[in-house]
C-alpha positions in Angstrom: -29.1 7.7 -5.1 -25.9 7.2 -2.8 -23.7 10.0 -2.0 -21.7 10.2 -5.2 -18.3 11.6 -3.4 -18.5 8.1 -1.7 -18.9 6.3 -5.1 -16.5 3.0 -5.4 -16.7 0.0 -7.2 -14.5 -2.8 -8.1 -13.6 -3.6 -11.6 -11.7 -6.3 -13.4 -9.9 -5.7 -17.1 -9.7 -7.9 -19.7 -5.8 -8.7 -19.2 -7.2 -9.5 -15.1 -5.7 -5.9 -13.9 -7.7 -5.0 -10.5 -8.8 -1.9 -10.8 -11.1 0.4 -8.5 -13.4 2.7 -9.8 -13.9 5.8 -7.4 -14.8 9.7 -6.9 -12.2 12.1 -8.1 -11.0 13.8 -5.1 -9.2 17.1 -4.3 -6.2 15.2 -3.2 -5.9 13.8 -6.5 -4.5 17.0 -8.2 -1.0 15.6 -7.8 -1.9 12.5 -9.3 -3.5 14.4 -12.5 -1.0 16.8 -12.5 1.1 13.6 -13.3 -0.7 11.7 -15.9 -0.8 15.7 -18.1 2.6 15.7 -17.6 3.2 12.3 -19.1 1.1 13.0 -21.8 3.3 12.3 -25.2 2.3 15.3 -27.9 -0.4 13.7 -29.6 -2.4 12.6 -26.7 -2.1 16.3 -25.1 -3.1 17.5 -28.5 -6.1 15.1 -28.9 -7.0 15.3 -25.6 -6.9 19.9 -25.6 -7.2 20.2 -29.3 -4.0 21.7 -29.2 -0.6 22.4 -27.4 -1.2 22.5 -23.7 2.2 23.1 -21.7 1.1 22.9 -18.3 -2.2 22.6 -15.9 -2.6 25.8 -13.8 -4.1 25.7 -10.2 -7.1 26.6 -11.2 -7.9 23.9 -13.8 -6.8 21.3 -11.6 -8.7 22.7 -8.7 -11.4 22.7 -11.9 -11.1 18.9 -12.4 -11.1 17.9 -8.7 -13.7 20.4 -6.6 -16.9 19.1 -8.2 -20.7 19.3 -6.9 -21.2 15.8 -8.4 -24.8 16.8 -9.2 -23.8 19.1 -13.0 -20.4 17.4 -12.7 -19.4 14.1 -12.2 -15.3 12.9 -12.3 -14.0 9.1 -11.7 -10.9 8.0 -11.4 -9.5 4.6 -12.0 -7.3 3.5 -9.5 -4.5 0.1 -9.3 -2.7 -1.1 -6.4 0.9 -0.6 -6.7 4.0 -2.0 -4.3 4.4 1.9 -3.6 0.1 2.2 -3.1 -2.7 3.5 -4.6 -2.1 5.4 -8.5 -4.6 6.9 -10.4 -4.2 5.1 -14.0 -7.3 7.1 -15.7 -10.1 9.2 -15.2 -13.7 10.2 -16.9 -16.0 13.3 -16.3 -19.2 14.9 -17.6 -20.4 18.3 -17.1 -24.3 18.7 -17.1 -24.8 21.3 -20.5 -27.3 23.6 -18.8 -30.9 24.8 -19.4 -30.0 25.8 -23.2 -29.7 21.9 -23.9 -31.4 20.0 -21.5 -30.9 16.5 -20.5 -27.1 16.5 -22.4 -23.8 16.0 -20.7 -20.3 17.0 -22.4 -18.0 14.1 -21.6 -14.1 13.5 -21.0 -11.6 10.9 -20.5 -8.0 11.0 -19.4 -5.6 7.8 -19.4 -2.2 7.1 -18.4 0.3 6.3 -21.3 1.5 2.7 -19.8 -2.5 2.1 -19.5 -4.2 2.7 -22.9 -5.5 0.2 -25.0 -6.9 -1.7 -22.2 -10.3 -0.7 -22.0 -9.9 2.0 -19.0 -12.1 4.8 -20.9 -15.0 2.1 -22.0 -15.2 0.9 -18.1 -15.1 4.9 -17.2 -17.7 5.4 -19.4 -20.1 2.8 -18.1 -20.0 4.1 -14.7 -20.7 7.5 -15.9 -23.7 6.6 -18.2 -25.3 4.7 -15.0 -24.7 7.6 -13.0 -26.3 10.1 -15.9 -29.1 8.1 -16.2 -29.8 8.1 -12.1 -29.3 12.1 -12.1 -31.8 12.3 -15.3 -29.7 12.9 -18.0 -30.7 11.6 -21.5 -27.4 11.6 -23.6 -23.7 12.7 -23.4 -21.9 14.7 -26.3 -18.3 15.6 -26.9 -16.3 16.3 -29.9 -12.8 14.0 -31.0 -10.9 14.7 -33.2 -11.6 12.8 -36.3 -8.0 11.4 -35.7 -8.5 10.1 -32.8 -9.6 6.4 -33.5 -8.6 4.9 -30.3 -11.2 7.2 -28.2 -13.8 6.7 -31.3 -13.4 3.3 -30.6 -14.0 3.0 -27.0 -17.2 5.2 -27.5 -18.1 2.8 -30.3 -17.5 -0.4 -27.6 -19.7 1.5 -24.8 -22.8 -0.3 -26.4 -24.8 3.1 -26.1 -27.0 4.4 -29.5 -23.9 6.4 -31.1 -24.3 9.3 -33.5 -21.3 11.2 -35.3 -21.5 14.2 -37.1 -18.1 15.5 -38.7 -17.7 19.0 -39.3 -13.7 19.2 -40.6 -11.1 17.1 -38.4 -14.0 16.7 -35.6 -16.4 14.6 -35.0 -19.6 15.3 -32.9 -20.2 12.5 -30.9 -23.9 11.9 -29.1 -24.2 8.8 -27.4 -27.7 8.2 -26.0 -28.0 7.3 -22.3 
């Protein structure tokens, strides 16, 4: 397996948007510090399960100092006249010995971006990486709500099983 800091790839959306998939990087806090403050009510609520004001140092420096061996963090990136902007960005976190071989998994996408596929092409990177670092399958929860992230989970193409338990929904999708 290549160094996974290094990871980059090239990717192409539907509507022909370039877009390059990459490692999340320290010097992306600014960046992600951006798209959370963007976030419109709903998507901070379906996204934290709740209100979430702000992003302290420490979650961001959470999100972007990773071992990308138990945790793993992409970022999708488009070439703007003013440079590079991070648009959206996926991440799993290994479970542990207490549930081998799973993944909890997490996507994060700029308002003026969603709807065009950006968490589906996260999640393909991610599931080739899990696979290459011996994980079997990737779980999260969404809130029952929240079609639009039930649907790009749905067009991932992986085995997909939901159990609901109130407004959320267990997702497992196997790898």
């Amino acid at each position: 397996m290549t160094n996974l800091r290094n990871y980059l790839a090239e990717e192409r959306l539907e509507d022909g948007t370039e877009v390059r998939i990459r490692a999340i990087r320290r010097e992306d806090q600014d960046a992600i510090r951006e798209i959370f403050n963007n976030l419109d009510e709903e998507s901070n609520y379906r996204r934290f399960f709740g209100p979430k004001r702000k992003l302290t140092e420490a979650e961001l420096a959470h999100f972007t100092d990773l071992d990308f061996r138990r945790v793993v963090a992409l970022a999708a990136i488009v070439q703007t006249a003013a440079g590079e902007e991070l648009i959206a960005g996926g991440r799993f976190a290994a479970a542990g010995p207490a549930c081998p071989g799973s993944a909890e998994l997490a996507f994060t996408t700029d308002k003026r971006y969603r709807g065009r596929g950006l968490a589906t092409l996260l999640l393909r990177h991610l599931a080739g990486i899990a696979r290459e670092l011996g994980l079997s399958r990737f779980e999260g929860d969404v809130l029952a709500e929240n079609e639009p992230m039930l649907a790009s989970l749905r067009r991932s193409g992986l085995p997909m099983h939901l159990e609901r338990e109130g407004n959320v929904v267990h997702v497992t999708l196997a790898l």
